[in-house]
Residue frames as a rotation matrix with the C-alpha (Angstrom) as fourth column:
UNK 1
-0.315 -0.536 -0.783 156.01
-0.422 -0.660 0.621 17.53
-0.850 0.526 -0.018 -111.62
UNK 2
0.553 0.770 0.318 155.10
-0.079 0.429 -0.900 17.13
-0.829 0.473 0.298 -114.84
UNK 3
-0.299 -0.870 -0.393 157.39
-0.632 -0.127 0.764 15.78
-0.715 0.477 -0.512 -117.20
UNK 4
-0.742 -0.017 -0.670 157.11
-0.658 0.210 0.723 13.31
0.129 0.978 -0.167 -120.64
UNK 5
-0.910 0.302 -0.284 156.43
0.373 0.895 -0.244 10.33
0.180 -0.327 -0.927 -118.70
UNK 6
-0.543 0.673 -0.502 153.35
0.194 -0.481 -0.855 12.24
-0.817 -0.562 0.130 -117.06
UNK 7
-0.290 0.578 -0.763 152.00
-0.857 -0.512 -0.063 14.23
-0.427 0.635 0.643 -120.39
UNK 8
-0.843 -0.235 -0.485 152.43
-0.490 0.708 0.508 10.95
0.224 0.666 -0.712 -122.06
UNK 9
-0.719 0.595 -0.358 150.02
0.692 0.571 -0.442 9.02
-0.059 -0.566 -0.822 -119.53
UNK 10
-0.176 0.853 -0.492 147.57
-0.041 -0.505 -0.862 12.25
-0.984 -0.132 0.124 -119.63
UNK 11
-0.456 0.023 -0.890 147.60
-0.863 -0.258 0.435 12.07
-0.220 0.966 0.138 -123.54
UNK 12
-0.877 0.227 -0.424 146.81
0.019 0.897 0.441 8.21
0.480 0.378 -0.791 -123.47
UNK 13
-0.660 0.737 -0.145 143.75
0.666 0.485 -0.568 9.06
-0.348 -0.471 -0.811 -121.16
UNK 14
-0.512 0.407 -0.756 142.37
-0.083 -0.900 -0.428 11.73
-0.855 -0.156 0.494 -123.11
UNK 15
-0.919 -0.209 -0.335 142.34
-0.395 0.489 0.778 9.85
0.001 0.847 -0.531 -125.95
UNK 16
-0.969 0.234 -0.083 139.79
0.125 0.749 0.650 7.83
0.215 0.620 -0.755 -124.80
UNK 17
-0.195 0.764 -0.616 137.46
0.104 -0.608 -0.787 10.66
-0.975 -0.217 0.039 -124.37
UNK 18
-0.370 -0.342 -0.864 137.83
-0.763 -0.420 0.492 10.97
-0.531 0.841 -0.106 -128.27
UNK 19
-0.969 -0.059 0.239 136.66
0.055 0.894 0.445 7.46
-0.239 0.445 -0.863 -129.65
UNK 20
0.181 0.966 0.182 133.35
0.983 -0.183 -0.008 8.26
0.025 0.181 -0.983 -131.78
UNK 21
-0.264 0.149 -0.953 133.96
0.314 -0.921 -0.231 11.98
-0.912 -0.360 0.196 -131.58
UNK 22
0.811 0.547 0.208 132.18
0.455 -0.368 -0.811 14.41
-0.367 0.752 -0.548 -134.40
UNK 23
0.631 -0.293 0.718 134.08
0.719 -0.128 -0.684 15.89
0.293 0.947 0.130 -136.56
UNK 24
0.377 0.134 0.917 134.50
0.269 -0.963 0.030 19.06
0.886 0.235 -0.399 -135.32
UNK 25
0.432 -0.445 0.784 135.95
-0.812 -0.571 0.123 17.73
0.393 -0.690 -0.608 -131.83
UNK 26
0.975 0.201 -0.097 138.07
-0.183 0.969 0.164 15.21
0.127 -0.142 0.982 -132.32
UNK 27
0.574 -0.771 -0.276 141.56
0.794 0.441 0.419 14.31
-0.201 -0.460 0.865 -131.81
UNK 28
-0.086 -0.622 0.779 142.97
0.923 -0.343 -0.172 15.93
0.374 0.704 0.603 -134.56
UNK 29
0.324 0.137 0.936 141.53
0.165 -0.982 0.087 19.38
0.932 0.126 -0.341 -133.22
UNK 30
0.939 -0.254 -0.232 143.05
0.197 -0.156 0.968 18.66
-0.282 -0.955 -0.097 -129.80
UNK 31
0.076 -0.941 0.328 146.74
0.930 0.186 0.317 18.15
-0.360 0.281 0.890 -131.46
UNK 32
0.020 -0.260 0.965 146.38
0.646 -0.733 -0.211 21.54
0.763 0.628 0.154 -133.13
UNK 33
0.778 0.400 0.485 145.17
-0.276 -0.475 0.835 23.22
0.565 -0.784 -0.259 -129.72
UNK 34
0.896 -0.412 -0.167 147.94
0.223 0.090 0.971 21.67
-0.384 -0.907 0.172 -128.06
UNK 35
-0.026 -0.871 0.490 150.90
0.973 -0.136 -0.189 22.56
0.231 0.471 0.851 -130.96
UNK 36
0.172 0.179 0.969 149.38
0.260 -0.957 0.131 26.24
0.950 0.230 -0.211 -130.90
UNK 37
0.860 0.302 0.410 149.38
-0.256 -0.440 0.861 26.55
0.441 -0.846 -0.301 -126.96
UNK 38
0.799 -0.598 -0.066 152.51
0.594 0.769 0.236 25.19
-0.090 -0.228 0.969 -126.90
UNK 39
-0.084 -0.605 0.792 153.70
0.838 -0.473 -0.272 27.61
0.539 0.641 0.547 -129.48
UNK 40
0.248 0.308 0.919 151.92
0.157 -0.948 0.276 30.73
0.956 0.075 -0.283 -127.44
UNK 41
0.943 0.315 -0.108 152.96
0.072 0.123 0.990 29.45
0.325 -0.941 0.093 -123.89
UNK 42
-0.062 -0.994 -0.095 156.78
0.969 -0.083 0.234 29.65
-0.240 -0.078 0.968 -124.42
UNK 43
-0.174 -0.231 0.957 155.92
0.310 -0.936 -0.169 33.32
0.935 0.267 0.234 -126.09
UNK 44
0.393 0.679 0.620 153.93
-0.140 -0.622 0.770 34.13
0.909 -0.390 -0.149 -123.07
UNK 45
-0.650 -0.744 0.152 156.51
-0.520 0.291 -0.803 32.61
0.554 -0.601 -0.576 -120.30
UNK 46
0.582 0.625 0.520 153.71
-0.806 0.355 0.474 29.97
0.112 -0.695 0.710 -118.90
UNK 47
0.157 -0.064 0.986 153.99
-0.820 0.548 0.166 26.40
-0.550 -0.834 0.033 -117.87
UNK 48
-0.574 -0.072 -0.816 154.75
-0.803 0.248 0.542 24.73
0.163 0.966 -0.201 -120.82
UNK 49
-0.890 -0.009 -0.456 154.48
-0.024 0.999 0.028 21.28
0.455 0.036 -0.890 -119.82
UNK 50
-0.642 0.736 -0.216 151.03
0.359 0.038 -0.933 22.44
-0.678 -0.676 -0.289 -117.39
UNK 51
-0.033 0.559 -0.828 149.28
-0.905 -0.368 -0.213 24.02
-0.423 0.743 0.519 -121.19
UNK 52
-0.716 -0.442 -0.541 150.47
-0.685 0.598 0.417 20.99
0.139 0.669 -0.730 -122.67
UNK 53
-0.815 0.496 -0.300 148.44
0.557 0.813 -0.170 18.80
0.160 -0.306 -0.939 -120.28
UNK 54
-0.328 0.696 -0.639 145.59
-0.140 -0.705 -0.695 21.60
-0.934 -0.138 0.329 -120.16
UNK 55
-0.391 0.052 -0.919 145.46
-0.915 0.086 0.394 21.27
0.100 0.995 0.014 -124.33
UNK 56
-0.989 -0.126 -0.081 145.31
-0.127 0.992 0.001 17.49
0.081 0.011 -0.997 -123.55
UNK 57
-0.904 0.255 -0.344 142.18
0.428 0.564 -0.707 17.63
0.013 -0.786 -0.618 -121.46
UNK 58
-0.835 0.267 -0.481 140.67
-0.022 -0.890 -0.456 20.55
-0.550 -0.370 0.749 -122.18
UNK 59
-0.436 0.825 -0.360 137.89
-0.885 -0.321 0.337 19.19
0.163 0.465 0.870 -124.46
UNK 60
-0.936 0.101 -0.337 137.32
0.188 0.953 -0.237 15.84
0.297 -0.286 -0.911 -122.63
UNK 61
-0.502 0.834 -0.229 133.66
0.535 0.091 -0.840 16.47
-0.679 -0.544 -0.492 -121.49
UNK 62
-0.668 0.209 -0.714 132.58
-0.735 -0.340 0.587 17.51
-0.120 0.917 0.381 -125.64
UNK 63
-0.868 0.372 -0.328 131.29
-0.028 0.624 0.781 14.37
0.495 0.687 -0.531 -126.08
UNK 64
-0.434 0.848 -0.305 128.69
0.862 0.293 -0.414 14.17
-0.262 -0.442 -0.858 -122.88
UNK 65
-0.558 0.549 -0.622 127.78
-0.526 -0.814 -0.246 18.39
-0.642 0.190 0.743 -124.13
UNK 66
-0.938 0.011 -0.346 126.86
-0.343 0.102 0.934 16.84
0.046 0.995 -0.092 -127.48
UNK 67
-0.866 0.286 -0.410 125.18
0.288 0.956 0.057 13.90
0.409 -0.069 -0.910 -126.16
UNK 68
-0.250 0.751 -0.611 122.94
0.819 -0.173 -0.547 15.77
-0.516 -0.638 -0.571 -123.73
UNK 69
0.347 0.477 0.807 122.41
0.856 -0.512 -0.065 18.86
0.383 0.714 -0.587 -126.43
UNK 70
-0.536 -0.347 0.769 124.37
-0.197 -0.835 -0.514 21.85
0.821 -0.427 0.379 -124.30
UNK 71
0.795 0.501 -0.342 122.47
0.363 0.058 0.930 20.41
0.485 -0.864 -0.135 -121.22
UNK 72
0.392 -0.790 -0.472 126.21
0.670 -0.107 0.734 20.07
-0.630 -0.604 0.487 -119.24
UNK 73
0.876 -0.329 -0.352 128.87
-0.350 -0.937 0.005 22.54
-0.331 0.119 -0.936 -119.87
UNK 74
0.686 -0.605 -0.403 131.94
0.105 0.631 -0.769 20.69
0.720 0.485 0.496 -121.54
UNK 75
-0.179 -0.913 0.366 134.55
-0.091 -0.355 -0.930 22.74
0.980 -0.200 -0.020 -119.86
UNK 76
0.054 0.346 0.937 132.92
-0.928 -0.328 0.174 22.06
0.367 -0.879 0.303 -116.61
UNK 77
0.896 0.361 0.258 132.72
-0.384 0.922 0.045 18.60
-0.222 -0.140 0.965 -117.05
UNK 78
0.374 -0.927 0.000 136.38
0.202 0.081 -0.976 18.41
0.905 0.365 0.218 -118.58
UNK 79
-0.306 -0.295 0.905 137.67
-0.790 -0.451 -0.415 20.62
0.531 -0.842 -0.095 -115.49
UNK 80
0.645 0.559 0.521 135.93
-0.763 0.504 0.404 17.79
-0.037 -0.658 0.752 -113.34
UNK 81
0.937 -0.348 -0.011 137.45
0.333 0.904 -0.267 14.37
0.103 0.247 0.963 -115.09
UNK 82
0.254 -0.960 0.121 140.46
-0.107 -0.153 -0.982 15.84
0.961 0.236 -0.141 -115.52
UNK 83
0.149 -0.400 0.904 140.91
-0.981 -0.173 0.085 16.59
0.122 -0.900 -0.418 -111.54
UNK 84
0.677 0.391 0.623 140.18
-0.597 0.787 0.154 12.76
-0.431 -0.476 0.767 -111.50
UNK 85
0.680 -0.709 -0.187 143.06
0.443 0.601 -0.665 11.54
0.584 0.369 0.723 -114.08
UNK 86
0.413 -0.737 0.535 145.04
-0.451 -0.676 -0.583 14.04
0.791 -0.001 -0.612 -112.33
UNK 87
0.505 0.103 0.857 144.48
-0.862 -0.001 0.508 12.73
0.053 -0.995 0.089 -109.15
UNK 88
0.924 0.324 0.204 145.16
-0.275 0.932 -0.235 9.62
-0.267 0.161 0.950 -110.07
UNK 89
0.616 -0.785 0.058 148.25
0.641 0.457 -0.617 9.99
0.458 0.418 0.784 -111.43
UNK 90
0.353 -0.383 -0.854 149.67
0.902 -0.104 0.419 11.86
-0.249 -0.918 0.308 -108.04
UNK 91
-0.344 -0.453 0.823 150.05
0.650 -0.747 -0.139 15.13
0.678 0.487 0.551 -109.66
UNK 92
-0.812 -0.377 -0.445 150.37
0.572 -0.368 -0.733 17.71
0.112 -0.850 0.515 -107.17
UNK 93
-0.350 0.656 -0.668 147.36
0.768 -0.207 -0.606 19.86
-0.536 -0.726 -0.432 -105.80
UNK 94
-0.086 0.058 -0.995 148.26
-0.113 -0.992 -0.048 23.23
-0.990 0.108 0.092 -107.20
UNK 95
-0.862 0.004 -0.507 148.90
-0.504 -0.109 0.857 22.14
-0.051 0.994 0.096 -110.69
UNK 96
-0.587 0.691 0.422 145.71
0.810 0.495 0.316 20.65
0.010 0.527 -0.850 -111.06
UNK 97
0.167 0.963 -0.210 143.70
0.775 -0.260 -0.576 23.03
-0.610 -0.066 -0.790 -109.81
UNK 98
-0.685 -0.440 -0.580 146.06
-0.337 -0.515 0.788 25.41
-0.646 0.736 0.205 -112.78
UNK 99
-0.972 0.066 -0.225 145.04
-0.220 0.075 0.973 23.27
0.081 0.995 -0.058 -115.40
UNK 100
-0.510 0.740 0.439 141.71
0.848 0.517 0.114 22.38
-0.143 0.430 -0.891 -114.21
UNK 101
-0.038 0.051 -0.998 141.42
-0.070 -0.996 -0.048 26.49
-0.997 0.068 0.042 -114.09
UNK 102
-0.754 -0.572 -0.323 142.44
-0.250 -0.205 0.946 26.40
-0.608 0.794 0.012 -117.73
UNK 103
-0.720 0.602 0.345 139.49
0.691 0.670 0.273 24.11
-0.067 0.435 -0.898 -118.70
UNK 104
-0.108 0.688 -0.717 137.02
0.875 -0.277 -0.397 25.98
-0.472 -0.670 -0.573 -117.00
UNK 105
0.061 -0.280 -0.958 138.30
-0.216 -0.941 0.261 29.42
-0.974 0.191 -0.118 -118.76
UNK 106
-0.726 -0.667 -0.167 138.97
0.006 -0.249 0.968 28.04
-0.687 0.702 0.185 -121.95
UNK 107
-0.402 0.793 0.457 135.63
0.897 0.442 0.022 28.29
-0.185 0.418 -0.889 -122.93
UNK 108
-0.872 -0.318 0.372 133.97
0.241 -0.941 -0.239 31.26
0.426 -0.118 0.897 -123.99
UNK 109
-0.004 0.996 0.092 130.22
-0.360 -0.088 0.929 31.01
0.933 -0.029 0.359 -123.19
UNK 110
0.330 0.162 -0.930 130.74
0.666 0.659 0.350 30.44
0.670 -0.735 0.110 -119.44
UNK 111
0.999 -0.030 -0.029 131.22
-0.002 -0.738 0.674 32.65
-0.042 -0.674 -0.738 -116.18
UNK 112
0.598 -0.801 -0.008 135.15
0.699 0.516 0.495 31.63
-0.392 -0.302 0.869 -115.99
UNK 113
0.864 -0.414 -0.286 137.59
-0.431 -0.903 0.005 34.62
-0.260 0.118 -0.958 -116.10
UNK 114
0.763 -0.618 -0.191 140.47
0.453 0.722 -0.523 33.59
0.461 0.313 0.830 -117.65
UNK 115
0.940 -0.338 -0.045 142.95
-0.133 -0.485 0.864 34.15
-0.314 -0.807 -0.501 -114.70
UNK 116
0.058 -0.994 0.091 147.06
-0.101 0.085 0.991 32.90
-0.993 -0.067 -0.096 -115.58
UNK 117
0.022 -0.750 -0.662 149.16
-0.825 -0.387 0.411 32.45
-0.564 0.537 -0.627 -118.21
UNK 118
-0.947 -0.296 0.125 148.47
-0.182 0.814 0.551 29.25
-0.265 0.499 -0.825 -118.93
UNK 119
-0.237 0.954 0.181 144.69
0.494 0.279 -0.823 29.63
-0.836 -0.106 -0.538 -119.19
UNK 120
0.605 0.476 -0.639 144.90
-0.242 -0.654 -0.716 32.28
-0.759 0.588 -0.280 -121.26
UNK 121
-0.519 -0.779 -0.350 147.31
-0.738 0.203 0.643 30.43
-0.430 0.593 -0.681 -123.60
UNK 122
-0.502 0.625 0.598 144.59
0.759 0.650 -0.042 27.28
-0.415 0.432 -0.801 -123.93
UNK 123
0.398 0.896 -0.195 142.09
0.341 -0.342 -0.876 29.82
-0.852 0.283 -0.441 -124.65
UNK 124
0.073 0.017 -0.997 144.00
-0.506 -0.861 -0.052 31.30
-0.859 0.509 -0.055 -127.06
UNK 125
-0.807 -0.479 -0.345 144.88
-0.568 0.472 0.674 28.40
-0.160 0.740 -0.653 -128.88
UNK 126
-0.633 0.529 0.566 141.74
0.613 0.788 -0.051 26.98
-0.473 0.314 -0.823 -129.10
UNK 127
0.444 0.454 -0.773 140.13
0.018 -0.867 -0.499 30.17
-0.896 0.207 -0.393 -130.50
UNK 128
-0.180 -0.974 -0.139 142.74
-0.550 -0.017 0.835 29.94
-0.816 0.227 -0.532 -132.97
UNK 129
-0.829 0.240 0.506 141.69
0.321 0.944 0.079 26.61
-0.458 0.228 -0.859 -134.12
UNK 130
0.128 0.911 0.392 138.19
0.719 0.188 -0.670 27.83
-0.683 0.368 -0.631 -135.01
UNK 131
0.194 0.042 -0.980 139.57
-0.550 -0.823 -0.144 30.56
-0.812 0.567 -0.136 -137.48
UNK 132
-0.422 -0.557 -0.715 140.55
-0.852 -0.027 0.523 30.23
-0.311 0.830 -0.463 -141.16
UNK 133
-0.519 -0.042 -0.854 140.18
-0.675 0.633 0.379 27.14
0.525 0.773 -0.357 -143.28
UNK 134
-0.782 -0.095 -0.617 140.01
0.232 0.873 -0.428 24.59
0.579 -0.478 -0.660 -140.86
UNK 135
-0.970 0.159 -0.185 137.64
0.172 -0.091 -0.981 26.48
-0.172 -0.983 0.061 -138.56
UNK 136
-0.241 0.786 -0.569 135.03
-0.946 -0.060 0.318 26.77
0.216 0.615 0.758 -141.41
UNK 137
-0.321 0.183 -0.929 135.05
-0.327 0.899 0.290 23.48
0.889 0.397 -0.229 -142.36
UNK 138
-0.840 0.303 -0.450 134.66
0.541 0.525 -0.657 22.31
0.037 -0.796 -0.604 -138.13
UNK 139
-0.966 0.253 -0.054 131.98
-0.207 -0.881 -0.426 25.22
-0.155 -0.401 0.903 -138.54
UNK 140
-0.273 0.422 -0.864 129.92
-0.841 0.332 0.428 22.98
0.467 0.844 0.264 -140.71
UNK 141
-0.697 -0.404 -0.592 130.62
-0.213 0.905 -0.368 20.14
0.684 -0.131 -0.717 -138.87
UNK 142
-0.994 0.108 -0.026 129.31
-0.019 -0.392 -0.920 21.58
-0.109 -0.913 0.392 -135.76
UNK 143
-0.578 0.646 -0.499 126.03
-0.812 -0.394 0.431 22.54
0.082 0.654 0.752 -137.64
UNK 144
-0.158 0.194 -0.968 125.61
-0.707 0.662 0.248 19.42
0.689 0.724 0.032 -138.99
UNK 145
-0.636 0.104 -0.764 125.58
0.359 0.917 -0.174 17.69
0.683 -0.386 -0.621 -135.78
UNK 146
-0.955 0.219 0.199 123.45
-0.252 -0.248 -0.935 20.01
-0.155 -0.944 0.292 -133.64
């Protein structure tokens, strides 16, 4: 089950996917992705606490895309590590493969249908994120580092 204690421990390892990150995917844009999917997963009657830790994770394999130029797929590589913190911390079968679903989907440029309620809540909130103000300015960012 996933409860504080749990998100808490997946928040402190996602983090340190995040040390050195570009502008444009760094902490700060996970925290907004996870308030917003928070906000759209109670509208939408998902898993709260399984978006929460989907938001958490769900750009953890940005930095090796960057690094390798769009060689690897982020959300593929996220969807991977994650199964591996999951595992680790004894979370149950099904919810992982939920949230590592969520990863996988929450991309658009990738085969991954976005199947449940909670996938389609990350996705929406990270879509989100790249509108308006803020989603210029990471638009730039982006740019600027490819």
């Amino acid at each position: 089950m996933l409860n504080k204690k749990i998100i808490k421990k997946i928040e402190e390892e996602a983090r340190k996917y995040f040390k050195g990150a570009s502008g444009c995917h760094d902490w700060s844009h996970v925290e907004r992705v996870r308030s917003l999917a928070i906000r759209i997963a109670r509208k939408e009657k998902a898993d709260v606490p399984m978006v929460e830790a989907a938001a958490l994770l769900h750009d953890i394999g940005r930095k090796e895309e960057m690094r390798k130029k769009g060689a690897v797929c982020h959300a593929e590589k996220g969807a991977r590590a994650a199964r591996v913190i999951l595992g680790r911390l004894g979370i149950e079968k099904e919810t992982i493969d939920n949230i590592s679903h969520s990863i996988l989907a929450h991309r658009y440029h990738n085969s991954h249908l976005v199947a449940t309620a909670e996938a389609r809540s990350l996705f929406d909130a990270d879509k989100l994120d790249s509108l308006g103000a803020i989603g210029v300015g990471r638009i730039f960012l982006f740019a600027g580092n490819a």
